[in-house]
Structures are given as structure tokens and as C-alpha cells.
C-alpha positions in Angstrom: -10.1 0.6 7.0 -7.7 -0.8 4.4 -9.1 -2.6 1.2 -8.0 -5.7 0.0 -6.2 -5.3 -3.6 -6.0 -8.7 -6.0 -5.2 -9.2 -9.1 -8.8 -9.1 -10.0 -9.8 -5.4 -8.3 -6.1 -3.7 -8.5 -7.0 -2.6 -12.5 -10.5 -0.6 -11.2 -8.9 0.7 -7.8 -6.5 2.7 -9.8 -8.4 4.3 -12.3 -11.2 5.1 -10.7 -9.1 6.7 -7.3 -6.5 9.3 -7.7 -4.1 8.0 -5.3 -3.7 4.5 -3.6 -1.1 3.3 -1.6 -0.4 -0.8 -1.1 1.0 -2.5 1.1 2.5 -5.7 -0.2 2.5 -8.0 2.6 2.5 -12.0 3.5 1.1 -13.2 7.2 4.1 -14.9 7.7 6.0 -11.9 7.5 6.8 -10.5 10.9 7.7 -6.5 10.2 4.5 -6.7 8.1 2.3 -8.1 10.8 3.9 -5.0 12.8 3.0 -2.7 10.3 -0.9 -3.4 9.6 -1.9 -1.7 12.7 -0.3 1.1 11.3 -1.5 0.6 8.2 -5.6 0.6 9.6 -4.5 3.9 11.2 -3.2 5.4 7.7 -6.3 4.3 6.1 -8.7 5.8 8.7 -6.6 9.0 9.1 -6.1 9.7 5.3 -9.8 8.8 4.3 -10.6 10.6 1.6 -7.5 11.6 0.7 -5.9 8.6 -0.9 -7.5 4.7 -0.6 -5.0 2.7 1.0 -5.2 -1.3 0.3 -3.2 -4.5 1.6 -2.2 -7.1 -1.2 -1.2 -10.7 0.1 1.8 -11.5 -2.1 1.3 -15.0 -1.6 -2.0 -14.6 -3.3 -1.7 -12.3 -5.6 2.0 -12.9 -7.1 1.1 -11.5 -10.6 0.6 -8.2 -8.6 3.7 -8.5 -7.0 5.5 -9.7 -10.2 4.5 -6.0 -11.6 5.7 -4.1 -9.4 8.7 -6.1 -8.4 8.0 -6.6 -5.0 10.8 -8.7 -3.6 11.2 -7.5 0.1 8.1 -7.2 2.2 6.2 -4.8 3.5 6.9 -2.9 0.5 4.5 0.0 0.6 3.7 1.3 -3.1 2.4 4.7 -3.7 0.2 5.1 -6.8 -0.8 8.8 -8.1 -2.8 9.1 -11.3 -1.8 5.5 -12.0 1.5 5.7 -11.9 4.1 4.9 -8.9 5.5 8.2 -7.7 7.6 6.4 -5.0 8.1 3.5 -2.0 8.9 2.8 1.0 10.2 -0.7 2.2 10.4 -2.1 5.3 8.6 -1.0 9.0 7.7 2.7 9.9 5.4 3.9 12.4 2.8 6.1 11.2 3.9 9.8 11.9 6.7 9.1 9.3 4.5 7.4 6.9 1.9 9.4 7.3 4.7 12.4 6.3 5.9 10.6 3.3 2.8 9.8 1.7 0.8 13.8 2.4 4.4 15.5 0.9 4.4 12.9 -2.0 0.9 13.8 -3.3 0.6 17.2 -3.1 
């Protein structure tokens, strides 16, 4: 299951996990409402491997401020506490899935 990353948590998350991927997202956003079953799946399937979190941009617009989130879903990949890469916009999970195992290793 995905966490939910604020403002408040986002500082812990990263430095005490070695990789964490958010996804940015509003509920008014349609792709993103299409993605977040995807998004459950990732975070079942890569359990373990990376911690995978949803951030509400509407909520937490300091976070998205940061990382200059200005198209949603915008899915952030963190290694080591820095952002190795992203992905914007909907994929299904074989290709995200893909993306984020050849990106961490």
C-alpha cells in the first residue's frame, strides 16, 4: 500500500528509506485517478524494494513547489535522497514497474 507523503513526513521518508518514489497527484485530476490503482499495485509488488507514497499537491504545495511539479501525475523517483529521474503523465504498471527496477539498480 502507498503512503501518504506531506510536507510534514517527506523530510524522514527520505532519509531513513533508500529509495521512494511519489506520485504527485490532485483528486480532481483524471489521469491521476487512473493511475492510483496502478500505483497500489507498484507499492505491493515493489515492497521492500523502494517505499512508494502519494502526495496531494493541493495539500501539500510546498512539496510540489520543490520539486517543480507543474503537470500531474508526476511520478518522482528518489534514490539516496536525490531525484534520479520522472516520469509524467499515465502508464500502466508493466512499464512503470520497468522504469523504476532499471533506475535503481
Amino acid at each position: 500500500m502507498a503512503i501518504e507523503i506531506t510536507n510534514a513526513n517527506y523530510e524522514d521518508i527520505v532519509k531513513y528509506n533508500d529509495v521512494v518514489l511519489i506520485d504527485f497527484w490532485a483528486t480532481w485530476c483524471g489521469p491521476c485517478q487512473m493511475l492510483a490503482p496502478v500505483i497500489k499495485q507498484l507499492a505491493d509488488d515493489l515492497d521492500g524494494k523502494v517505499v512508494v507514497g502519494k502526495c496531494d499537491v493541493d495539500d501539500n504545495e510546498e512539496l510540489a513547489i520543490k520539486f517543480g511539479v507543474n503537470t500531474i501525475p508526476n511520478l518522482v523517483l528518489i534514490k539516496d535522497g536525490t531525484v534520479i529521474d520522472r516520469s509524467v503523465g499515465y502508464k500502466d504498471f508493466n512499464t512503470l514497474k520497468t522504469w523504476v527496477l532499471n533506475k535503481i539498480q
